[in-house]
C-alpha positions, 0 to 999 in steps of 0.5 A, a space after each residue: 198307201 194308194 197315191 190318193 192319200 195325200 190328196 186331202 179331202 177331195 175325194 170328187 176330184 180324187 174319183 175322177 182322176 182315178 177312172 181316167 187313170 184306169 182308162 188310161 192304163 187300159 188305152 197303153 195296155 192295149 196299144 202295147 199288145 197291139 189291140 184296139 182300145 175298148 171304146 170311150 178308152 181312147 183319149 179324146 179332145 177337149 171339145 168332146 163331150 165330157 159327160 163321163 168322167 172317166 174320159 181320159 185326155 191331154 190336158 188337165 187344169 188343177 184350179 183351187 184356192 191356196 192350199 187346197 192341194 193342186 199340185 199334190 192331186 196332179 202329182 198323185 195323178 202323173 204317179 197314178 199314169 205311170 203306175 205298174 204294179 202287177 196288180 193292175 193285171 187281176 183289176 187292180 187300180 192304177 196308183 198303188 203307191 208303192 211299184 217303181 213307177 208311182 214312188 219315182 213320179 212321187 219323188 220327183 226322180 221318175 224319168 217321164 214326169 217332169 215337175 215344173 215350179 217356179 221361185 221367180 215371178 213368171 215363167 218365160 217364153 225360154 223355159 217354156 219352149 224348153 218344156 214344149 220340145 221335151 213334150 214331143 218326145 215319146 216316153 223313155 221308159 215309163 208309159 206315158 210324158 206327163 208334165 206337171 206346171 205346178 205354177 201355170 198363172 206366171 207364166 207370161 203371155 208369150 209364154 202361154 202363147 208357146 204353150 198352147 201349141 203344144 196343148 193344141 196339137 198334143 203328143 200321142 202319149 203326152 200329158 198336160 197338168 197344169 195347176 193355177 189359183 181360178 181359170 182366170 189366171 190362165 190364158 182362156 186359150 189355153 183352158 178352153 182346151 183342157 179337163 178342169 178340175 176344181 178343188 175346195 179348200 180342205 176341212 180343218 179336221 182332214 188337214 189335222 189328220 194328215 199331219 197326224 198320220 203322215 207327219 207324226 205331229 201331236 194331235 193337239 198341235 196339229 189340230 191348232 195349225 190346221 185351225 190357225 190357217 183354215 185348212 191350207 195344208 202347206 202353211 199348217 204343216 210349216 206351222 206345226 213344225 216350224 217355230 220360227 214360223 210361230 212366232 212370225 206369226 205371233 208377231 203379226 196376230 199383235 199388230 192390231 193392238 199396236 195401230 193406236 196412233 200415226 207412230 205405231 202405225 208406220 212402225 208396225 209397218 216397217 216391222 212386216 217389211 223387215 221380217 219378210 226381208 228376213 224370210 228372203 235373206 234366209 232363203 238367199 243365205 241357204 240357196 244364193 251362196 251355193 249357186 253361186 259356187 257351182 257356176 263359178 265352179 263350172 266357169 272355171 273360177 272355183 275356190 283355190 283358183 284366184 277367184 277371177 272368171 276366165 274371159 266372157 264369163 261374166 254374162 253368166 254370173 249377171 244372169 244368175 245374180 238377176 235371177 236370185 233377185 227376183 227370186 229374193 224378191 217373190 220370197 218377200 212378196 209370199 212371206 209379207 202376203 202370208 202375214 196379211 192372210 194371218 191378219 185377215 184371219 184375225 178380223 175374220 175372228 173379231 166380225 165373227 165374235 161381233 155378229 155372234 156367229 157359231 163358228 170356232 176362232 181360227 185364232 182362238 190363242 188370242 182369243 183376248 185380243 180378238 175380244 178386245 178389238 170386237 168390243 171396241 169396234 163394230 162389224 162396219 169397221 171390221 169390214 172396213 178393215 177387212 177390204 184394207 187388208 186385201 187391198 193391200 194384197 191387190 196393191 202388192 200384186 201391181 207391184 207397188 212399194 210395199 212399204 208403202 202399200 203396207 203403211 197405207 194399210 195400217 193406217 186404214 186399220 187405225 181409222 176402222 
């Protein structure tokens, strides 16, 4: 299984990144024989014409909506880099999936690709210096240092600063592939300065194959969470093989019917706060507690020890408390913005009944209840129901309460 497989219906993208690959095994190649590489296989900046694809270069900017799969293409291309299959000598294509190169990459246990994601709000000006010193270096082992940011809009603008230095002056066998919701989430400094590749949200067939063949997922199951979150590959497998997720979801597919009065409304709202409160509890139960035990472990204060921290320790315990609660923090974000995805998706059915469009429900479980609320309502009000929806997402986004931010939403989606 080529590295390519996992990257789901791109396959535009998929043939780029596989002729850079090609020309960037030939440039290592020769480099290591001591021959000068063919012309147009040397790497070359940014600013040089791009005309053909197969150009290989420094830095990579991995742009599509949620779930389009940037970070599974920039992994499937840092495997592709350091493949070493024999096969590449007869005319092979780099990235066949299986040599040791591709499967370490793959995993994540390859020792020149390092894969940088974040479960806090931003990456800062520390871990992004730390990333910069570890580009400098040459390769340990493997062909070329390739660093993936998998995260790259949170990085703060000091961050970002620190980091298009790096991208500006590149180490000779250093890579860049950094992977962001749309150009305008990264510093226009730093995408001036690298290749873009844009990627679509995948078709609802492909993402329901993928979960088939690689998952082992029931056709008919997989074909109901491909369509329910409209091709966006991590959700629809969460979906698939979660219940706990289905039945988040099931509640939130409910609240329209619930939003008939004041008092279902704050209600309803109260609910979505608490079961992404829920989300951040369960994350802290399963990763806060351990965390906790290895520092204290590694102070000196493990189990059977008293439990008090030597002296001048507790500046370490501060510091890993406060990041667990940003981390607690952007879990409930992510898992109330999800909920509010599902519930656009829901309106999105209802206009789509009411304007009498040819398209499948992505939600056609509830096909009731869309019916219901199309029925008593206009495509006007759908609409405006629609912006409440997403101002709600926006209003989250400059962090305002979200209790508050979700009882306004719910109260515009009484009003229509």
């Amino acid at each position: 299984m080529a590295v390519w497989d996992d990257v789901v219906g791109q396959d535009r993208v998929t043939a780029q990144l596989a002729a850079a690959a090609r020309d960037a095994d030939a440039l290592v190649s020769a480099d290591q024989a001591g021959q000068e590489p063919p012309r147009g296989e040397r790497p070359e900046p940014p600013s040089a014409d791009r005309s053909g694809a197969s150009q290989m270069t420094h830095a990579w900017l991995f742009t599509g909506p949620p779930g389009s799969g940037r970070s599974s293409a920039a992994r499937a291309f840092a495997a592709a880099l350091q493949c070493v299959s024999p096969d590449r000598a007869l005319g092979g294509a780099p990235g066949c999936g299986f040599c040791d190169g591709c499967h370490t990459a793959l995993i994540g246990t390859h020792a020149d690709v390092e894969i940088v994601r974040t479960d806090l709000l931003s990456i800062g000006v520390k871990e992004t210096r730390d990333l910069v010193r570890r580009s400098s270096l040459s390769p340990s082992g493997g062909r070329w240092q390739v660093i993936v940011l998998e995260d790259a809009d949170r990085l703060t603008e000091g961050a970002g600063n620190v980091l298009l230095k790096a991208v500006e002056e590149p180490a000779p066998r250093t890579v860049w592939l950094l992977c962001a919701p749309s150009v305008e989430d990264v510093l226009p400094t730093i995408r001036s300065r690298c290749r873009l590749l844009s990627l679509r949200t995948p078709p609802v067939d492909a993402v329901a194959d993928v979960l088939v063949r690689r998952d082992g997922i029931e056709p008919a199951a997989a074909d109901r969470a491909a369509r329910a979150t409209q091709g966006h590959i991590g959700r629809a497998r969460r979906l698939a093989t979660d219940e706990r997720a289905r039945a988040r979801r099931t509640a939130v597919l409910k609240l329209p019917l619930r939003v008939d009065d004041i008092g279902g409304c704050l209600k309803a709202a109260q609910e979505l706060i608490d079961a992404a409160g829920e989300d951040a509890k369960q994350v802290a139960e399963e990763v806060d507690t351990k965390e906790t035990e290895e520092l204290r472990a590694a102070l000196g204060a493990a189990a059977g020890t008293g439990g008090r921290l030597p002296r001048g320790t507790a500046g370490a315990m501060k510091e890993l408390q406060d990041k667990q609660k940003r981390r607690s923090t952007r879990t409930q974000r992510d898992s109330l913005d999800l909920a509010l995805v599902d519930l656009t998706g829901f309106y999105r059915d209802v206009l789509a009944l009411q304007v009498g469009a040819s398209v499948p429900l992505a939600n056609d479980e509830v096909r009731d209840s869309v019916q219901r609320i199309a029925t008593a309502s206009t495509p006007e009000r759908t609409l405006r129901r629609i912006e409440a929806v997403i101002a709600c997402r926006e209003a989250l986004d400059r962090n305002v309460a979200p209790l508050l931010a979700v009882e306004a939403m719910t109260v515009a989606l009484r009003a229509g």
